[in-house]
C-alpha positions in Angstrom: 36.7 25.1 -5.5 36.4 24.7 -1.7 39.4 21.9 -2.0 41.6 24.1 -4.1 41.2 26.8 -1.9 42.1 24.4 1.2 45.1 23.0 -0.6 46.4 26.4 -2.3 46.3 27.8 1.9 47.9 24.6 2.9 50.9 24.9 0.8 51.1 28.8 1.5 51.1 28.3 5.3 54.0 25.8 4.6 55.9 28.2 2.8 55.7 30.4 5.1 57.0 27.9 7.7 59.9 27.0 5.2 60.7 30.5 5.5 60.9 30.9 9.3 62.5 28.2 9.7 65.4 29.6 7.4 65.4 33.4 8.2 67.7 33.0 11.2 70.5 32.2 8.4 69.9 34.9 6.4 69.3 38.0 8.4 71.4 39.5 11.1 71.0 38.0 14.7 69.2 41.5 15.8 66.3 40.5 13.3 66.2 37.4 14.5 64.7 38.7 17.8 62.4 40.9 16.4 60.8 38.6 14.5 61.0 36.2 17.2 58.2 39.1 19.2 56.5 39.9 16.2 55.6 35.9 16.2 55.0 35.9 20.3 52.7 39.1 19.2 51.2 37.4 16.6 49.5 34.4 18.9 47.9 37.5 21.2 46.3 38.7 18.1 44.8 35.3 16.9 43.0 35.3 20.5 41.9 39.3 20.4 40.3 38.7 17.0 38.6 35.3 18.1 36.6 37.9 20.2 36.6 40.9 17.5 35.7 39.2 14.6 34.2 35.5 15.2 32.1 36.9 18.5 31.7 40.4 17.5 32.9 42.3 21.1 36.1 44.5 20.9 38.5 44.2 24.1 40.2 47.1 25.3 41.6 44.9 28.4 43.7 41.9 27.1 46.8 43.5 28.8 45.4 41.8 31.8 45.7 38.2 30.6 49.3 39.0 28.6 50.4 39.9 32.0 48.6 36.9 33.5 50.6 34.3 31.8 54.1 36.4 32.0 53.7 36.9 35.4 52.8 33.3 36.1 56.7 32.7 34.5 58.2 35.1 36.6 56.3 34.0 39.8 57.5 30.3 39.0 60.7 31.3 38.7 60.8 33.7 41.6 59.0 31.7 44.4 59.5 28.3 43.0 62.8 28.0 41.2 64.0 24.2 41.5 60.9 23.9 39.4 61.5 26.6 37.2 61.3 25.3 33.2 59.7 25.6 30.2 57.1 22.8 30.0 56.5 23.9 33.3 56.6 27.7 33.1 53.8 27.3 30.1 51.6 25.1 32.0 51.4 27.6 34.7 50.8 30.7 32.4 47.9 28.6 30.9 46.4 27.7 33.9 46.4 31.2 35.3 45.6 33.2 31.9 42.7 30.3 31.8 41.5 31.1 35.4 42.1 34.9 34.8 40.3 35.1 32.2 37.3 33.2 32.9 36.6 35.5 36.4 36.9 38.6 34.1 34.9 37.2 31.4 32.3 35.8 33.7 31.6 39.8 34.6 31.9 41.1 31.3 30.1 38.6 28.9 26.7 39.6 30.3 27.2 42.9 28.4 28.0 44.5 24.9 29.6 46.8 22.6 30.5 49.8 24.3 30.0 48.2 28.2 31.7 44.9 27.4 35.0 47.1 26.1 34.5 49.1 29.3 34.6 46.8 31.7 37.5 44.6 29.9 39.3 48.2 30.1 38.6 48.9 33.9 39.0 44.8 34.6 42.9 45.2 33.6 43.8 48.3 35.3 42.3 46.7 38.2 44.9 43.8 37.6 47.9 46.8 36.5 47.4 48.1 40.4 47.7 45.1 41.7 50.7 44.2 39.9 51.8 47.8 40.9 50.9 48.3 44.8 51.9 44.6 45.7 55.7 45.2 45.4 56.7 43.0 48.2 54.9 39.7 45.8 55.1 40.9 42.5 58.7 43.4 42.7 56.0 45.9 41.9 57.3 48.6 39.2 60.7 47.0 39.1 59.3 44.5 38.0 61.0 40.4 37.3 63.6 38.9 36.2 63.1 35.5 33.6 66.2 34.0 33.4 66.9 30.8 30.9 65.0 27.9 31.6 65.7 24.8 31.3 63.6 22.1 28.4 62.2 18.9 30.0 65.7 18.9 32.3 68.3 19.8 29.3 70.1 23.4 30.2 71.6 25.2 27.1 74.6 25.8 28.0 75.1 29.3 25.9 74.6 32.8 26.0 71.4 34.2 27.1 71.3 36.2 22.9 72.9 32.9 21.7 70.1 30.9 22.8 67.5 33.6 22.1 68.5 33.9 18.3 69.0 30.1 18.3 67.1 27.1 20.0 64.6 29.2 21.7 63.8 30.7 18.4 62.9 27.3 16.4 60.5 26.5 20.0 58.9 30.1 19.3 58.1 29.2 15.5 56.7 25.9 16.7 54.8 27.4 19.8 53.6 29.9 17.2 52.6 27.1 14.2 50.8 24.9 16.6 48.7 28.1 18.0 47.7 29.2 14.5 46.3 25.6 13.5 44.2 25.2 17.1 42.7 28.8 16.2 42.4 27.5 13.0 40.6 24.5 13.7 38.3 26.1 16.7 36.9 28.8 13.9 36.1 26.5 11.6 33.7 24.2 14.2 31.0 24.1 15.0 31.7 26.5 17.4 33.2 28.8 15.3 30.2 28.6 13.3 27.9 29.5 16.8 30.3 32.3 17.6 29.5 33.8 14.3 25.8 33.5 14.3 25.3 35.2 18.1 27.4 38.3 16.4 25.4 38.5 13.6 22.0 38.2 15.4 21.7 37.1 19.0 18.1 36.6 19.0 18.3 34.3 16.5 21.2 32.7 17.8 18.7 32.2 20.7 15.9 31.1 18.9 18.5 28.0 17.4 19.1 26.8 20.7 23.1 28.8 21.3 23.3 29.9 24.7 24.4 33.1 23.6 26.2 34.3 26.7 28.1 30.8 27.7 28.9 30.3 24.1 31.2 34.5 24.8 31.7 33.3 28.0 34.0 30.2 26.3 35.2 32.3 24.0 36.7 35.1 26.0 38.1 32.0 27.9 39.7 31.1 25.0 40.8 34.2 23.8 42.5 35.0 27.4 44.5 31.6 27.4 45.9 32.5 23.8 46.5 35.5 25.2 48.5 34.1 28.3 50.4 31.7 26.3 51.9 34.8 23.9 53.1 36.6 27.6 54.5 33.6 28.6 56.0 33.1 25.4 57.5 37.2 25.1 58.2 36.9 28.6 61.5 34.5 28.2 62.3 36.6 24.9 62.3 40.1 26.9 64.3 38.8 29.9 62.1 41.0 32.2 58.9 41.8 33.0 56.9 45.1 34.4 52.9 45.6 35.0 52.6 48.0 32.3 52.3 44.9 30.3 48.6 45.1 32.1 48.6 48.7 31.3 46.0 50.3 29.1 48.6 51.3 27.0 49.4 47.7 25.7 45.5 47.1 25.8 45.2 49.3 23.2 48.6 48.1 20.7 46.9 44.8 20.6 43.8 46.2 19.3 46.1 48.4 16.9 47.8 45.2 15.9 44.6 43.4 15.1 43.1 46.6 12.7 46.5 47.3 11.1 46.4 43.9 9.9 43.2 43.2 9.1 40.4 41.7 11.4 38.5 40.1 8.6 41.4 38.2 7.2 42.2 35.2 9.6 45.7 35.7 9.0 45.6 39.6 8.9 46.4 39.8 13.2 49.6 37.9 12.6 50.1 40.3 9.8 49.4 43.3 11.8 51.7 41.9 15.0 54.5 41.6 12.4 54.3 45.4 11.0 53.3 46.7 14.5 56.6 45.4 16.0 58.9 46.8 13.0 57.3 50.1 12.9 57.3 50.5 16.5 61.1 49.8 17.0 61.6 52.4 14.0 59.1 55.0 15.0 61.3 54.8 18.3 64.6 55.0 16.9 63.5 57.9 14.5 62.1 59.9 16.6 61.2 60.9 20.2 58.0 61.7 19.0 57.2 58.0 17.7 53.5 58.5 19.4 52.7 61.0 16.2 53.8 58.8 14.0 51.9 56.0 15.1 48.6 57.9 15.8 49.2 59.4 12.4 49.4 55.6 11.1 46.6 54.8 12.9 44.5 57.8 11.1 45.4 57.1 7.7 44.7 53.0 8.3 41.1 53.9 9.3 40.7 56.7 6.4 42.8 54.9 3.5 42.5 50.6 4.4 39.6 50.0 6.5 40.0 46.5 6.0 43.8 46.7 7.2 46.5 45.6 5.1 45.4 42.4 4.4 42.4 43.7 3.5 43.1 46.0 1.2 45.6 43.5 -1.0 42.7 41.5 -1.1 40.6 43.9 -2.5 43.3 44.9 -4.8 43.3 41.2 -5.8 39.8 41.2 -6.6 40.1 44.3 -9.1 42.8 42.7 -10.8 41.2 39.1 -11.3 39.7 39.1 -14.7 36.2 38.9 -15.1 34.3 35.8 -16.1 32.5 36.8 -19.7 29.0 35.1 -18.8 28.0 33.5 -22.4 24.2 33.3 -23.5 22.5 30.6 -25.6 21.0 32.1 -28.7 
């Protein structure tokens, strides 16, 4: 049964590649982009549920290491630019989300529920000022420019929208494919497996021999470098860059992303990213009083599907399985 189920995920993931891999020729070159962010938003999400689900500690902070690894791009490019590309460019997000992530983590792993999201919250606004106040090294509220980079020395020689809608999209959907198999595989360890136990019961977690605090520690570390690597990833797609990317504000869409989806689902974040991103460029475009709509969302989520959208299909799936008829031996 295990197998089948392994095998029957296997060939749904690749159909799901098949399919981004072909959308670019079917859809118009606006949709392209959008679901070129939804995927960027999508990698974010697999790193804020490795903490919500898998280690049991809600974020209200991750803004802080989006804007880590997109700031790292546009610092690159701004300070450094004969070294500006995209192998590059990625490394350094990494390394800074990484370093970011573990300093803020270090402080907030030795607490929980409401404290941990509290000090993840005040931890990124502390990182939003900077951003803010230092306008002479980071443009403050204007903000940074990412141009095109170049890929291991080769410069597209096309249109910013060409290239975003083309080559950059295919290294997005690749980015994004190799993400979701490392989360993959790093829930299903070991270590997964140890995550899991110190959110279900810490003492006992203890009592096992799980260093329950390192064992958060690692995986906020984690979750922050996932985190970094979607900025870094959105930050060449948006062309620009602001601290309200460390704001609160975003904080809190990631977390919205995550529930709309479905934290309980591994694939329900990417799920969530996806609608989030549609519904917020329509709620926009509708109306100027898009916040209603999406509050309103919100509301009827938490009232209606608890268990997100992903959730709630699969409960609908279980309804509509038939039941095994359990026969007796007279």
């Amino acid at each position: 049964m295990k197998k089948y189920l392994f095998t029957s995920k296997a060939a749904i993931y690749l159909g799901v590649l098949i399919v981004l891999l072909i959308l670019p020729l079917v859809i118009p070159a606006y949709q392209v982009t959008q679901v070129q962010i939804g995927l960027c938003m999508g990698i974010l999400a697999l790193g804020l549920n490795l903490l919500l689900r898998y280690t049991g500690v809600l974020s209200f902070g991750h803004g802080a290491y989006f804007a880590a690894g997109a700031y790292a791009v546009g610092l690159l490019e701004m300070y450094l630019p004969d070294y500006f590309s995209f192998e590059l460019a990625i490394l350094a997000a990494l390394v800074v989300s990484a370093l970011v992530s573990a300093i803020f983590g270090f402080v907030c792993v030795r607490h929980t529920r409401i404290f941990f999201s509290i000090l993840t919250l005040a931890l990124s606004m502390l990182l939003f000022a900077v951003l803010e106040k230092a306008y002479h090294f980071t443009g403050g509220s204007d903000g940074i420019r990412i141009p095109m980079p170049t890929f291991f020395g080769y410069e597209f020689e096309m249109r910013k929208f060409q290239f975003l809608i083309g080559p950059y999209y295919y290294i997005v959907v690749a980015v994004f494919s190799l993400a979701t198999m490392v989360m993959l595989a790093i829930v299903d360890s070991p270590f997964g497996k140890a995550l899991q136990a110190t959110r279900d019961n810490e003492v006992r977690a203890e009592m096992i021999g799980i260093r329950v605090k390192r064992f958060r520690w690692y995986a906020f570390v984690i979750s922050g470098t996932f985190t970094g690597l979607s900025g870094a990833m959105w930050s060449f797609s948006a062309g620009h860059i602001t601290p309200e990317i460390a704001s609160w504000v975003f904080s809190g869409e990631m977390v919205y992303m995550v529930l709309l989806g479905g934290f309980m689902v591994f694939e329900g974040p990417i799920v969530g990213a996806m609608l989030f991103t549609y519904l917020n460029l329509y709620a926009k475009a509708a109306t100027e009083y898009w916040m209603l709509i999406m509050g309103a969302t919100l509301v009827v989520l938490v009232l209606v599907l608890p268990g997100g959208v992903t959730g709630g299909l699969q409960s609908l799936a279980a309804k509509l399985r038939p039941k095994r008829v359990k026969v007796t031996s007279c």
